[in-house]
N, C-alpha and C positions, 0 to 999 in steps of 0.2 A: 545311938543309932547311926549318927553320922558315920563313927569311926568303925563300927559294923560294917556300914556298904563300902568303905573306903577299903576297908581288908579284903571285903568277896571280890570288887574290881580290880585291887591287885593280884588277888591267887589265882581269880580266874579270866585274868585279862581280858575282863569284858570293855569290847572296842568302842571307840566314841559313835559309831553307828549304832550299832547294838544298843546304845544309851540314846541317842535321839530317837529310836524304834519305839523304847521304854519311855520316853514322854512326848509320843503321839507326832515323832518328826517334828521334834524342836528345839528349841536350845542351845541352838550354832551360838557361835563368834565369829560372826561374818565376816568372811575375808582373812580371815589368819591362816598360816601355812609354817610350815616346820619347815625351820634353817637345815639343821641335823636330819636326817634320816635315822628312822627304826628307834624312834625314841618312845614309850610308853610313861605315860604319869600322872599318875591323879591324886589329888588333896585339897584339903578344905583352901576356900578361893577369899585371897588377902585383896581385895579391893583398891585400888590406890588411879589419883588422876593427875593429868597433866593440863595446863589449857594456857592459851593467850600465848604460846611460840616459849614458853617456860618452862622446865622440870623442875627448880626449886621446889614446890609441894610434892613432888614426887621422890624427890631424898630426903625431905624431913617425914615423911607417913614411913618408906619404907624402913626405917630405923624400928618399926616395931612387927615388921615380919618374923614369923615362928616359924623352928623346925618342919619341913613336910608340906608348909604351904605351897598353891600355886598362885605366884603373883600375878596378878589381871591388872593391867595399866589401862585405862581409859584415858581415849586423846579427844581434846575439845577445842576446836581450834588453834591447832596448830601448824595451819598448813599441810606441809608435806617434808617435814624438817622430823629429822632421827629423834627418838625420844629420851634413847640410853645406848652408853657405847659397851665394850668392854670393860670397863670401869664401874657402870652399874651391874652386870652381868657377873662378875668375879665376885662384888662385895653380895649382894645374893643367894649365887647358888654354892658357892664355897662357905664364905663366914656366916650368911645367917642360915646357909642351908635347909635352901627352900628347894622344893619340888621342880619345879618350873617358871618360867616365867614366858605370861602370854602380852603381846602389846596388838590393841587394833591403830597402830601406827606404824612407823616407820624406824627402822634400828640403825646402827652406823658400825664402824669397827668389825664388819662381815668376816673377814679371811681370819682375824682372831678369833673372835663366833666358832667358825667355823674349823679352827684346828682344836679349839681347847674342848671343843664337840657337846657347848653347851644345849640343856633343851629348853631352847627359845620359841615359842610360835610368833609371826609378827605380819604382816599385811606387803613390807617391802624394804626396800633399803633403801639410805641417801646419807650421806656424806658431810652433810649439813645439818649441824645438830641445833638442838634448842639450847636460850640460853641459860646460864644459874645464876639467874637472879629473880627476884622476889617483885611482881609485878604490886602497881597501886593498886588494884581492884580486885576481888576474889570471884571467884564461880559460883555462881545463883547456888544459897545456902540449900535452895530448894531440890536443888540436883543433887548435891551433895547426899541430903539427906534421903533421898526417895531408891541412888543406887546403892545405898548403904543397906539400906533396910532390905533389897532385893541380893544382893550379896552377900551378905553378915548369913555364915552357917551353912553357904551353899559349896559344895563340890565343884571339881573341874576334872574332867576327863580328856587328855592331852594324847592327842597317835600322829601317824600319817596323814590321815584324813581330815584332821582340824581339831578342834575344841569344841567340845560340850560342858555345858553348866548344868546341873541337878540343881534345881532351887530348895529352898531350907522346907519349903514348902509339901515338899514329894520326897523328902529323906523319912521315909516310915516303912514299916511290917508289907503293904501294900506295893512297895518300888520293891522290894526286894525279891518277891513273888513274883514281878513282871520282868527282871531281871531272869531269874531263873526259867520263866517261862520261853523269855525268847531264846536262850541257849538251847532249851531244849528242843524247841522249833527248829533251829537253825539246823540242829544236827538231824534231824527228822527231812528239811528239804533236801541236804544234803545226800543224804543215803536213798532218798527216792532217788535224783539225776544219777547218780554214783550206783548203785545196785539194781533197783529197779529200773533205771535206764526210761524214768519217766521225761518225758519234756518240764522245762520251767512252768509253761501257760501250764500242764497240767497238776502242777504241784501249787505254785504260787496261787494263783488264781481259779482253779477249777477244786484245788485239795484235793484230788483225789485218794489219797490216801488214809483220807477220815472214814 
């Protein structure tokens, strides 16, 4: 079923709005915003974290990113310091040939980002990166475990507008129905303001056209 919705969102490039719509106005990834412009992509979402002003955990997990994946880096204290440059971007979305890659932190190496026109979402830039090395203490197993189990099977829907996640939870017969439903909405409001020359409040809100 997964790779079912993953096909309908790619052929019919259904938006990350469109997808927050379809689970009730939810499922951002706060604060992330596209380096690149006009980038669309979605794929099953590879999990990976960063914490304590380090990446080291976050180049030995991505080592087992799959084709199509969209990488999801979570940052846990790490200040306000880059999490990945051009360097992890390249190794990525070239050799493991992953989807995307989304960080709620902070990236470095922008103007190459930005010519080799990868599709990165990320929160901001800075120039000061984390270091790689391998800190004494690891991240409460408890975290580990609980974003694992909320990401393991879930989708990412990647645009202009930001990131959406589908949890493993709503990838069934049922999202896919509310999928199509809202497309077909969409184009039903559209053609009231567009042909029938109805106002918004009257369509949005009052339906007229039910």
């Amino acid at each position: 079923m997964q790779k079912k919705i993953i096909e309908y969102i790619k052929k019919n490039r259904v938006s990350s709005t469109e997808i927050a719509d379809c689970l009730g106005k939810q499922g951002v990834v706060s604060g992330v915003k596209a380096i690149n412009r006009g980038k669309f992509k979605v794929g099953n979402v590879f999990w990976v974290y960063a914490y304590g002003g380090s990446n080291w955990d976050m180049h030995e997990q991505i080592q087992g990113v799959k084709e199509g994946d969209v990488v999801f880096i979570e940052v846990f204290d790490c200040e306000d310091k880059a999490i990945f440059g051009d360097l992890v971007a390249k190794y990525l979305l070239l050799y493991r040939q992953a989807s995307a890659i989304v960080v709620n932190g902070n990236v470095r190496d922008v103007p190459r980002l930005i010519k080799e026109n990868w599709p990165i979402w990320c929160v901001g830039y800075n120039p000061v990166g984390c270091h790689n090395e391998k800190l004494d203490f690891e991240l409460d197993k408890k975290i580990i475990d609980n974003k694992r189990q909320i990401y393991s099977g879930a989708i990412a829907v990647c645009d202009d507008t930001g990131v959406v996640i589908i949890p493993k939870e709503c990838i069934n017969d049922d999202f896919m129905i509310r999928m199509e439903e809202i497309e077909e909405q969409e184009d039903i409001w559209f053609d009231c303001i567009d042909r029938k020359k109805m106002s918004t409040f009257e369509t949005v809100c009052l339906k007229k056209y039910l």
